[in-house]
Each structure stands twice: as C-alpha cells, then as structure tokens.
VODREN-199842 format. One line per field, with one value per atom (N, C-alpha, C): chain; residue in three letters; residue number from 0; x, y, z. Coordinates in Angstrom, 2 decimals. Layout:
! residues N
cadena = A / ...
residuo = Ala / ...
num = NUM / ...
c1 = X / ...
c2 = Y / ...
c3 = Z / ...
***
This chain:
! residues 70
cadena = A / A / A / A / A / A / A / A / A / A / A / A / A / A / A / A / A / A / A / A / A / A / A / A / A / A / A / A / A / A / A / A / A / A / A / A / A / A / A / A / A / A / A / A / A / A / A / A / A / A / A / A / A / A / A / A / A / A / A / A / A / A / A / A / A / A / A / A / A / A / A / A / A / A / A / A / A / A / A / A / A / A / A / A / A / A / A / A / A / A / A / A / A / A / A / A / A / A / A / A / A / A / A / A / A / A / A / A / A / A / A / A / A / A / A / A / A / A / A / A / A / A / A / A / A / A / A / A / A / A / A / A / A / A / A / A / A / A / A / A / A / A / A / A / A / A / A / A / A / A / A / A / A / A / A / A / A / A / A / A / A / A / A / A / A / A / A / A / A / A / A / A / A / A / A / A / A / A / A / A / A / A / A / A / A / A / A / A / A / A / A / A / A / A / A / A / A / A / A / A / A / A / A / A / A / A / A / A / A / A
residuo = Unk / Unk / Unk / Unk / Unk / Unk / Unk / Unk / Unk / Unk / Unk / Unk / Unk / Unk / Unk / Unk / Unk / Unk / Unk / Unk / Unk / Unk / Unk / Unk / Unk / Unk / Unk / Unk / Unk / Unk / Unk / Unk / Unk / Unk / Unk / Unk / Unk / Unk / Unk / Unk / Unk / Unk / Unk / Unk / Unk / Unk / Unk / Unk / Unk / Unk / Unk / Unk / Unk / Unk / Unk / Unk / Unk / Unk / Unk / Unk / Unk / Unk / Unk / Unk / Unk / Unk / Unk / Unk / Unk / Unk / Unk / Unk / Unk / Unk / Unk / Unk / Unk / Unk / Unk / Unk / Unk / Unk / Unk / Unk / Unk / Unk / Unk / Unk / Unk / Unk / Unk / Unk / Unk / Unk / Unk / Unk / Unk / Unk / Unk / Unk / Unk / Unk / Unk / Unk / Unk / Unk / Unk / Unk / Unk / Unk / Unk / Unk / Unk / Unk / Unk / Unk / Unk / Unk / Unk / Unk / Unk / Unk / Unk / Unk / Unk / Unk / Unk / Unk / Unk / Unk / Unk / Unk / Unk / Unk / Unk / Unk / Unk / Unk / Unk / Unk / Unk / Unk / Unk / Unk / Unk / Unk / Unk / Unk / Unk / Unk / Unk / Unk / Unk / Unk / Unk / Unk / Unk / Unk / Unk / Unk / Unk / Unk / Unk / Unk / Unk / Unk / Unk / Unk / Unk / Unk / Unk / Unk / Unk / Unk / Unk / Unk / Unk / Unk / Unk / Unk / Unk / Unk / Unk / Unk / Unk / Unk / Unk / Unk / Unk / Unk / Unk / Unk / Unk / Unk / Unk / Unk / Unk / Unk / Unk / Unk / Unk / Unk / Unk / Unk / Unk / Unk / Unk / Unk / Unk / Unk
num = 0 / 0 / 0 / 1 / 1 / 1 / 2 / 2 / 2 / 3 / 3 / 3 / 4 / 4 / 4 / 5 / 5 / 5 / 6 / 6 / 6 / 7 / 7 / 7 / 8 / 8 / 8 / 9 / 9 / 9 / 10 / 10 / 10 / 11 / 11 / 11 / 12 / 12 / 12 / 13 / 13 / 13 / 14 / 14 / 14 / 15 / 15 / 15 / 16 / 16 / 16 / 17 / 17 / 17 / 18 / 18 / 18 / 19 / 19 / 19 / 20 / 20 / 20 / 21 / 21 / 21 / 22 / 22 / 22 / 23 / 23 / 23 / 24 / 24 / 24 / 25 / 25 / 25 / 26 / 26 / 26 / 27 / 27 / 27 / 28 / 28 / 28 / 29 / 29 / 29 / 30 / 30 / 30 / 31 / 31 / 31 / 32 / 32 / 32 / 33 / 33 / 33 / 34 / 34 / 34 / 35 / 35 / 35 / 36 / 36 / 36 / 37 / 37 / 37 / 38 / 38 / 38 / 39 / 39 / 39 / 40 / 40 / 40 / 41 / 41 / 41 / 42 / 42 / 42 / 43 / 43 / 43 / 44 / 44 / 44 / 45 / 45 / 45 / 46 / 46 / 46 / 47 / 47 / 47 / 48 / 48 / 48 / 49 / 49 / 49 / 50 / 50 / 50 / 51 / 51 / 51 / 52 / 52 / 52 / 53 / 53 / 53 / 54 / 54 / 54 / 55 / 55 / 55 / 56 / 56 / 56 / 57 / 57 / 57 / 58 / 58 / 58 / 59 / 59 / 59 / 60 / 60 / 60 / 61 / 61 / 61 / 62 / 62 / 62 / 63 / 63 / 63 / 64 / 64 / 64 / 65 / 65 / 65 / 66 / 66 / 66 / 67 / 67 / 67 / 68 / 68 / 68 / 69 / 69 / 69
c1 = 94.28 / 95.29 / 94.60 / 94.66 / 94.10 / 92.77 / 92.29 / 90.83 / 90.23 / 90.67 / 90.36 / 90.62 / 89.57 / 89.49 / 90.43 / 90.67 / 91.85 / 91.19 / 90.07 / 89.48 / 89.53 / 89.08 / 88.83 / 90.30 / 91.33 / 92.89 / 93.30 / 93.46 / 92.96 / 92.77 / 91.45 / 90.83 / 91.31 / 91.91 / 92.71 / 93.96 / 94.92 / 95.75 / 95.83 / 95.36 / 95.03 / 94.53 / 93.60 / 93.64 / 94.63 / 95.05 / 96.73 / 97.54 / 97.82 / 98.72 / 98.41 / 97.08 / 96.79 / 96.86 / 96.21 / 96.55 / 97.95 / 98.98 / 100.21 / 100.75 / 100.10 / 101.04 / 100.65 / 98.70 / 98.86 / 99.08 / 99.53 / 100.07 / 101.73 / 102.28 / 103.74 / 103.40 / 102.14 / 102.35 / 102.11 / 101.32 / 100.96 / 102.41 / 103.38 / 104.70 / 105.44 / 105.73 / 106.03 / 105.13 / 104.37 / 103.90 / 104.29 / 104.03 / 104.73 / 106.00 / 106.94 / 108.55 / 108.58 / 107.79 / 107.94 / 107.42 / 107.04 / 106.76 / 107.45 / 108.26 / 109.07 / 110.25 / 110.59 / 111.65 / 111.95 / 110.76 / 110.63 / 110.14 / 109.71 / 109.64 / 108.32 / 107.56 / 105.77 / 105.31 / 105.70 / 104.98 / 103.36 / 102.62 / 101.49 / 100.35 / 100.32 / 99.33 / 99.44 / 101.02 / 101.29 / 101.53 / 101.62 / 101.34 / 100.19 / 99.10 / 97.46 / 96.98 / 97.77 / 97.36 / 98.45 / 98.67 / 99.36 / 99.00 / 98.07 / 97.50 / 96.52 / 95.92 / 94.28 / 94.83 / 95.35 / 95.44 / 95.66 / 97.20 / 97.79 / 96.82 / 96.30 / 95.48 / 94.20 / 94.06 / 92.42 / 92.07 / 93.20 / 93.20 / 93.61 / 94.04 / 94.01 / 92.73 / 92.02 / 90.47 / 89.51 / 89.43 / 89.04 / 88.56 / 90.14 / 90.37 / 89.34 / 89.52 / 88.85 / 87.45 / 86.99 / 85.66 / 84.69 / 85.94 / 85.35 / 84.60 / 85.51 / 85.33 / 83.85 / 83.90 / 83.21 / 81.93 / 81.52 / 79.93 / 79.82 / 81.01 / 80.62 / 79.97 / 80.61 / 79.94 / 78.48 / 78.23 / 77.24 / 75.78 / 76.36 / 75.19 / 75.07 / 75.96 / 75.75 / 76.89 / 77.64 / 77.96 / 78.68 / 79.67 / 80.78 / 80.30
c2 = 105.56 / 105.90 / 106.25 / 107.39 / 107.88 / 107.97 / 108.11 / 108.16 / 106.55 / 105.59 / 104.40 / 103.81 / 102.99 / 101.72 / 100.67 / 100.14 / 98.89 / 97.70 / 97.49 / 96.25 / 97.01 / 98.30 / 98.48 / 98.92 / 99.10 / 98.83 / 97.84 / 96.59 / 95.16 / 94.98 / 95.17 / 94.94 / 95.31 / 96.44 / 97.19 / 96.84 / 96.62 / 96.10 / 94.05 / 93.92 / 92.03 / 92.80 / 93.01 / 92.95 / 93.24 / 94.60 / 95.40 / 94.06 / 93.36 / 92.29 / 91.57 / 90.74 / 89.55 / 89.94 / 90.76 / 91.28 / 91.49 / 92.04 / 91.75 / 90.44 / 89.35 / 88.01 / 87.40 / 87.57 / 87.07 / 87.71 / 88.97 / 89.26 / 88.76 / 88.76 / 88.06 / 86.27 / 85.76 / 84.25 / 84.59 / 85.38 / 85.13 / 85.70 / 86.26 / 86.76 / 85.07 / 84.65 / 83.10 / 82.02 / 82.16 / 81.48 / 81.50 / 82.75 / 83.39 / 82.94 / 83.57 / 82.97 / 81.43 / 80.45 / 79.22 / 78.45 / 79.41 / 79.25 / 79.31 / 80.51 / 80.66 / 80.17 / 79.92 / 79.03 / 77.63 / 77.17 / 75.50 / 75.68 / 76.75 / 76.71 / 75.90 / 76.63 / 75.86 / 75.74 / 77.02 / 77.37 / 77.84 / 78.16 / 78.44 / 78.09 / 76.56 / 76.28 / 75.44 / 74.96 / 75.05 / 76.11 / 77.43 / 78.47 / 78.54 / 78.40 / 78.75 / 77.27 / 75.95 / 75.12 / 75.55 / 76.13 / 76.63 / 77.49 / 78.51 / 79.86 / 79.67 / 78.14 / 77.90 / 77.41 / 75.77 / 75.10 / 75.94 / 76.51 / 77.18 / 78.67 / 79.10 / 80.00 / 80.25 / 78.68 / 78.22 / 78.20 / 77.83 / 78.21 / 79.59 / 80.08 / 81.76 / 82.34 / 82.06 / 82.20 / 82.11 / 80.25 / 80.20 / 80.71 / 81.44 / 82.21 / 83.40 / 84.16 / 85.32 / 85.32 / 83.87 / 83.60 / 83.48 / 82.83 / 82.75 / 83.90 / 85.08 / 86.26 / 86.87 / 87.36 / 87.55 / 87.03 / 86.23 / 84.91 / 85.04 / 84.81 / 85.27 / 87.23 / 87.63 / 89.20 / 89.17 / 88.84 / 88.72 / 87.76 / 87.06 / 86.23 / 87.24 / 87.70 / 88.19 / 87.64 / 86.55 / 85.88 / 86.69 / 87.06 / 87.89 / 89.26
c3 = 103.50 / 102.51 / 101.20 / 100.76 / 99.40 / 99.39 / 100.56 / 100.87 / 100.37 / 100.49 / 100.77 / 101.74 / 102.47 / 103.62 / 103.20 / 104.31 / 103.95 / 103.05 / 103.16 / 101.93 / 100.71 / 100.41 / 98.80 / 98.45 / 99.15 / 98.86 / 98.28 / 99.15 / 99.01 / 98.02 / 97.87 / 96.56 / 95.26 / 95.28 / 93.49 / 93.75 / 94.75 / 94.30 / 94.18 / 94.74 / 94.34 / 93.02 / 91.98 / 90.89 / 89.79 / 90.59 / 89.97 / 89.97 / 90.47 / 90.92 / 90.21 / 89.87 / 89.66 / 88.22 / 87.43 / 86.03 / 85.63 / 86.47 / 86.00 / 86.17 / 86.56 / 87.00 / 85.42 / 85.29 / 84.11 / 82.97 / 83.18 / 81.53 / 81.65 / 82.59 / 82.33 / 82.37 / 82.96 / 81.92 / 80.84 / 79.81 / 78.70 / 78.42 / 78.49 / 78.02 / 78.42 / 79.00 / 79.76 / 78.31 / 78.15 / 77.28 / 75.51 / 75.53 / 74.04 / 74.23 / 75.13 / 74.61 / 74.67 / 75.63 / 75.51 / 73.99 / 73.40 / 71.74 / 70.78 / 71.21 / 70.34 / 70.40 / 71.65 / 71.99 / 71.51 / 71.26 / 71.09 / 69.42 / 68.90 / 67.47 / 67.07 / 68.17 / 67.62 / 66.65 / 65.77 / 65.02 / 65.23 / 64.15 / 64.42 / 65.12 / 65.39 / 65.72 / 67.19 / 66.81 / 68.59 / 69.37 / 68.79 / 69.35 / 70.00 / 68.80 / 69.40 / 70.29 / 70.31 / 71.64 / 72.62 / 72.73 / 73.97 / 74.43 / 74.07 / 74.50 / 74.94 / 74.51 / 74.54 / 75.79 / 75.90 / 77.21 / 78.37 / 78.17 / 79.10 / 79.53 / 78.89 / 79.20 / 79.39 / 79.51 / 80.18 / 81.66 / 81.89 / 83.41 / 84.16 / 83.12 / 83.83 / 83.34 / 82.28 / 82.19 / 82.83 / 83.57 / 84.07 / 85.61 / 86.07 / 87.37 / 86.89 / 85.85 / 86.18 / 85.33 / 84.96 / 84.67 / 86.40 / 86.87 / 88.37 / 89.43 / 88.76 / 89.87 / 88.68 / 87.61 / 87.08 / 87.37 / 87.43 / 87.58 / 89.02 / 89.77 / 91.17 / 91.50 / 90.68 / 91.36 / 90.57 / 89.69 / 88.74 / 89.28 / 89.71 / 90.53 / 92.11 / 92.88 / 93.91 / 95.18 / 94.89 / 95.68 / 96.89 / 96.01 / 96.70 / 97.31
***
C-alpha cells in the first residue's frame, strides 16, 4: 500500500496515532486546569507530573533507536 511493506505502515501510523493520543492528553490536561482554576503554577505541576509519563514513553523509543536496540 503506497509503496510500503506492512511493518513500515505499522510503523507511521502507531506514531501518527500515538502523537495524536498525546496531544489530546496534553488538551485533557490543559482543560483539567482550567477547570479546577489552578492557576499558574498548578498548571505547570500538572504538565510536569502528568506529562512525565508521556515523556517518559517517548524518551523510551528515542534511547532505544539510539543505542541500537530496536
């Protein structure tokens, strides 16, 4: 399909995908801010916590292609 094999398909859309899941948490996150009336700086611990672990997901893939793993 489109002159791609079924893995490098795979492959751009799991990223297509996975980049839109986390830009709608970081949208999920923002309104849960504004909703509750954080203000500023419970804004920025909420972006940090909550968005440490979507960091950490794509700190993962990063260090993995980089070392060789994958």
């Amino acid at each position: 399909m489109f002159g791609l094999s079924l893995p490098e398909l795979e492959e751009i859309t799991l990223q297509v995908g996975l980049s839109g899941l986390i830009l709608y948490m970081m949208f999920i996150i923002y309104d849960l801010a504004k909703e509750s009336k954080a203000g500023k700086l419970g804004t920025l611990v909420l972006f940090f916590t909550l968005g440490l672990g979507m960091f950490g997901f794509a700190a993962k893939q990063v260090i993995a292609k980089a070392v060789g793993i994958e």
